[in-house]
ZAKOLDO-253499 format. One line per 8 residues: for each residue x, y, z of C-alpha. Coordinates in steps of 0.25 Angstrom, whole numbers. Example, Ala and Ser with C-alpha at 12.3 -4.5 7.8 and 13.67 -1.06 7.14 Angstrom:
// residues 2
49,-18,31 ~ 55,-4,29
//
This chain:
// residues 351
-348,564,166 ~ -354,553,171 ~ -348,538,173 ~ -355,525,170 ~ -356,517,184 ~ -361,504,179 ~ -371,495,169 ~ -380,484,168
-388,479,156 ~ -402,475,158 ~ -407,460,154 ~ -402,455,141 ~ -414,453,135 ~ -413,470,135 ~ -399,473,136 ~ -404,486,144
-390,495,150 ~ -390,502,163 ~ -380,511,165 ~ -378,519,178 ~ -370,533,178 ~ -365,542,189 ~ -361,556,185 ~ -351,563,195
-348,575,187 ~ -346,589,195 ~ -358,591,204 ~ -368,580,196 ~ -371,569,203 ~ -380,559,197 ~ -381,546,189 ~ -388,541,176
-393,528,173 ~ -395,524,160 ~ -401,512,151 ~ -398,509,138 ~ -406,500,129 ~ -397,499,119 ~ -383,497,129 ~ -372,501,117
-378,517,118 ~ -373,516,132 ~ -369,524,139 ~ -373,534,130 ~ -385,543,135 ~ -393,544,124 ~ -393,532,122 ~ -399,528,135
-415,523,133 ~ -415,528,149 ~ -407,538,159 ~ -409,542,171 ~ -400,552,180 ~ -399,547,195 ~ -397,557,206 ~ -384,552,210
-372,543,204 ~ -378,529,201 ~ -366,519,201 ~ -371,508,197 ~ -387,502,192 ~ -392,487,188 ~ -405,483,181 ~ -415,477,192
-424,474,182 ~ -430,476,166 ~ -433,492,173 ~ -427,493,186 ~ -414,499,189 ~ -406,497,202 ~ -396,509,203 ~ -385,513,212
-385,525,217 ~ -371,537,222 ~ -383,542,233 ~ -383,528,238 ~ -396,524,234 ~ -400,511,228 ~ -411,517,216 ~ -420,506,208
-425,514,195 ~ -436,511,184 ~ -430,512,172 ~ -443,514,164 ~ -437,506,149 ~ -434,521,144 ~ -434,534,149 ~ -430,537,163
-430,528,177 ~ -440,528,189 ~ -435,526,203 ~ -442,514,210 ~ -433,513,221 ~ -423,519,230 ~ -413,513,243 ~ -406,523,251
-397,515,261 ~ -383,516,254 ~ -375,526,263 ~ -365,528,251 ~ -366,527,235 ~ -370,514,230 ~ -359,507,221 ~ -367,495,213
-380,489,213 ~ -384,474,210 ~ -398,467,208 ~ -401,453,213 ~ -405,442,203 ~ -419,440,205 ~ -419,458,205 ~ -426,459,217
-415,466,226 ~ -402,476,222 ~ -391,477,230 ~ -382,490,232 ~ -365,491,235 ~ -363,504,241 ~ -352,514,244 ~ -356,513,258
-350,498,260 ~ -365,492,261 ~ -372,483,251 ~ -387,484,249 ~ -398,474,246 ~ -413,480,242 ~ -425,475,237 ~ -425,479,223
-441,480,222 ~ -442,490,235 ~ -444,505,231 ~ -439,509,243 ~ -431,502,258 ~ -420,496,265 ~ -411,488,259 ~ -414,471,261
-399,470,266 ~ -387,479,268 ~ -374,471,265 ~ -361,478,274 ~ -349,471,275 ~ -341,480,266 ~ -333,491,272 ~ -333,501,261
-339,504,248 ~ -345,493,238 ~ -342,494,225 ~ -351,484,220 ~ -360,471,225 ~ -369,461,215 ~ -379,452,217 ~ -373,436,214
-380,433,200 ~ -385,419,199 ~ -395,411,208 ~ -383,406,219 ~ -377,419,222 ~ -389,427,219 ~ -391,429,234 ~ -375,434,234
-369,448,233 ~ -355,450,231 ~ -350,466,234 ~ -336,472,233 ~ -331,485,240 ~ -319,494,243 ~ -317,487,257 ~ -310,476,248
-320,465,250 ~ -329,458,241 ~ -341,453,250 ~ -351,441,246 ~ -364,444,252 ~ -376,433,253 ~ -389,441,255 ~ -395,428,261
-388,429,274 ~ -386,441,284 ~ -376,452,278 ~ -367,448,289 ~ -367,434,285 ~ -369,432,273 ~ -354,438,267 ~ -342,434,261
-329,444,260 ~ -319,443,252 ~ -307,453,255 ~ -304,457,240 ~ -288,465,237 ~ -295,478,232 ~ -308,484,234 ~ -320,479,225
-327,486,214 ~ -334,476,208 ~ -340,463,208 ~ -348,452,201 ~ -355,439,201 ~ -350,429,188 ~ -359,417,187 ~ -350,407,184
-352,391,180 ~ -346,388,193 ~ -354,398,202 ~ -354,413,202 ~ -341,421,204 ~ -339,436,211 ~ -328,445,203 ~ -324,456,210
-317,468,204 ~ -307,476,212 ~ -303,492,210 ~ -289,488,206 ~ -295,480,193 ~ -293,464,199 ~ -306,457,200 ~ -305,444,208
-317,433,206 ~ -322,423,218 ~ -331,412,219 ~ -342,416,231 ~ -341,402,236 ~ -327,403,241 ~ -323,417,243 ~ -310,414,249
-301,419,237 ~ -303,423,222 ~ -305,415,211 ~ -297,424,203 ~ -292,438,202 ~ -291,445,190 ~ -282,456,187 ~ -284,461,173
-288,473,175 ~ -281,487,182 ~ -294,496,186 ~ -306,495,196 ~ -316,484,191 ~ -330,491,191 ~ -337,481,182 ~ -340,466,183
-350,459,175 ~ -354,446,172 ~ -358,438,161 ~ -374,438,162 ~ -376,421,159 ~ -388,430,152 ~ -380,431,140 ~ -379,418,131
-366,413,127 ~ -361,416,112 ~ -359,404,101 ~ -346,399,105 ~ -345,405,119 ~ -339,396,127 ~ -338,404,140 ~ -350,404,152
-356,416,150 ~ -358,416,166 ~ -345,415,169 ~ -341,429,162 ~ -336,442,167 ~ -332,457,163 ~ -324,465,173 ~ -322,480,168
-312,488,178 ~ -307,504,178 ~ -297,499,168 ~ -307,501,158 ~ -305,486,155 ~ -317,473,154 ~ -311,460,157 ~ -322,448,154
-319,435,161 ~ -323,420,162 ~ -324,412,174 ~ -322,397,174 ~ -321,397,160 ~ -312,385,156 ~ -306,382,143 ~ -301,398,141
-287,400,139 ~ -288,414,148 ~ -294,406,159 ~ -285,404,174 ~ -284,390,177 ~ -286,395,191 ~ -297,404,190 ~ -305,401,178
-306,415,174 ~ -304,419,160 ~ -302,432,154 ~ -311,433,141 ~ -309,448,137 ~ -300,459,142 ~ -302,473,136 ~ -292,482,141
-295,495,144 ~ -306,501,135 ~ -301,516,139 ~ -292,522,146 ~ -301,529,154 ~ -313,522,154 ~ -317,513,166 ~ -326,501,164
-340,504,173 ~ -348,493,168 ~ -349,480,160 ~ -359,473,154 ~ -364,460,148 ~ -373,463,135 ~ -380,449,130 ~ -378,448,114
-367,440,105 ~ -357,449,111 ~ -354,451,126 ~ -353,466,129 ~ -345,473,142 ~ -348,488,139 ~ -336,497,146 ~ -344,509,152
-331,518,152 ~ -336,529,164 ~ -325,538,160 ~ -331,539,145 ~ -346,540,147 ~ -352,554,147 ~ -368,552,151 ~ -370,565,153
-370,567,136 ~ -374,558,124 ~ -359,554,122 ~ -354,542,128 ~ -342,533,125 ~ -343,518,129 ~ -334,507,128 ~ -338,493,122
-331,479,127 ~ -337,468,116 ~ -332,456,123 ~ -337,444,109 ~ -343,431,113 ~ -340,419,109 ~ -324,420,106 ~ -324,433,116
-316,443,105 ~ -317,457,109 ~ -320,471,102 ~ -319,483,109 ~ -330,493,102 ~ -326,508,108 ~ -337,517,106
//
């Protein structure tokens, strides 16, 4: 059986899905990626315009551009394919310097360097058009396993990376000093799993999410304590996604699409939330942070892998419940989260 380990849609004039599978079944040890032009097919197979099996388990992939697929790699490999529109994928470039599995990739703004979050404690920075070489800059500073490290998303934290790791920290790196120099820790109360950047109206926020289902959100410009810890949710947080300002807002939406976020945790739960959203009656007088939509859990075995933002009338988080999807066959289950804009009523559609 193979589990689903993460996905990303393309641009939104194509809303193009990635999906990246590992499959750990007896003595098979390989990965799928997957791309779906038509993204409500996913995760089944057949209906994938283009697959490709890796050599080993891929645990996490990202678009680097309208072809090009950055993809992370059990062997410890960071891997950059072609993907050729449909068919199959051409390998343009491989990096062998991870000593242990690589955990996440992320690609930069202007997509002209990836960056990788290993098993071995170490992030990576690599020049995304080499076929081949050293990384530009190795990152150490964790002392265990990094779950996951992204790029900052607008021009002011563009040169920012923000990583989480089973040695409890979160660590803000600024890739225009020394390595040394140029961090920030922050001592978290539980190991990290996940984390993101939410551009906000009043500057960017980090949310990170914690294997015992809190997720805390800081401002980068003073690190000294949380904005806000939230504690809705009871499993491990894999997913964090925020609101592409791509998507226009709806007739009547009254909420900055920039300052949105989706959290999906082990719980098989999606929590949405608003930052600085003032005026809502869920909204902390402390914090800002509103709650816009709680789905509990979506099944009871199902664990939430990836989220995603789908551009449209409606606002889509797809659940990718790993326990339910079967890629080795043409049957797949999926789970739906339709989150409805403007008034944020919610359907769940099982299917």
């Amino acid at each position: 059986m193979s589990r689903i380990e993460s996905m990303q849609f393309g641009t939104y004039e194509r809303q193009t899905l990635l999906v990246a599978t590992s499959n750990l079944t007896g003595n098979v040890w390989n990965g799928e990626l997957l791309v779906f032009d038509d993204w409500t097919g996913a995760p089944n197979r057949s209906k994938a315009i283009s697959k490709f099996t890796t050599p080993a388990g891929c645990a996490d992939a990202c678009w680097l551009g309208p072809r090009l697929v950055v993809s992370a790699s059990d062997t410890g490999a960071v891997e950059i394919w072609d993907w050729k529109g449909v068919g199959t994928f051409a390998s343009v470039s491989e990096f062998h310097e991870h000593e242990d599995m690589v955990r996440a990739v992320d690609v930069n703004m202007e997509r002209s360097q990836c960056l990788s979050a290993s098993q071995d404690g170490s992030v990576k920075i690599w020049d995304a058009s080499a076929a081949q070489g050293s990384s530009i800059v190795t990152l150490n500073g964790h002392t265990s396993a990094v779950f996951q490290a992204r790029f900052g998303k607008t021009t002011e934290t563009q040169q920012l990376i923000a990583s989480v790791a089973r040695d409890c920290t979160l660590r803000i790196w600024d890739t225009r000093q020394a390595p040394s120099a140029g961090q920030s820790v922050v001592r978290l109360q539980n190991y990290g799993t996940s984390v993101a950047w939410v551009p906000t109206a009043n500057g960017s926020k980090i949310v990170a999410g914690h294997i015992d289902g809190s997720v805390r959100v800081f401002d980068p410009r003073n690190l000294e304590d949380s904005i806000a810890t939230l504690t809705n949710q009871t499993g491990a947080i894999n997913a964090i996604k925020a609101r592409p300002p791509q998507i226009p807002a709806s007739t009547g939406d009254t909420m900055s699409p920039e300052n949105m976020f989706a959290v999906g945790s082990d719980d098989g739960s999606v929590m949405v939330y608003t930052i600085d959203s003032a005026g809502s009656d869920n909204a902390s007088d402390a914090t800002g942070i509103s709650v816009v939509y709680k789905a509990p859990a979506a099944h009871p075995t199902g664990y939430v892998r990836g989220l995603g933002w789908v551009l449209g009338n409606e606002i889509r988080c797809i659940l990718l419940q790993s326990s339910l999807c079967v890629l080795a066959g043409d049957t797949c289950e999926m789970q739906w989260l339709l989150v409805q804009c403007p008034y944020y009523s919610s359907t769940m559609v099982c299917g």
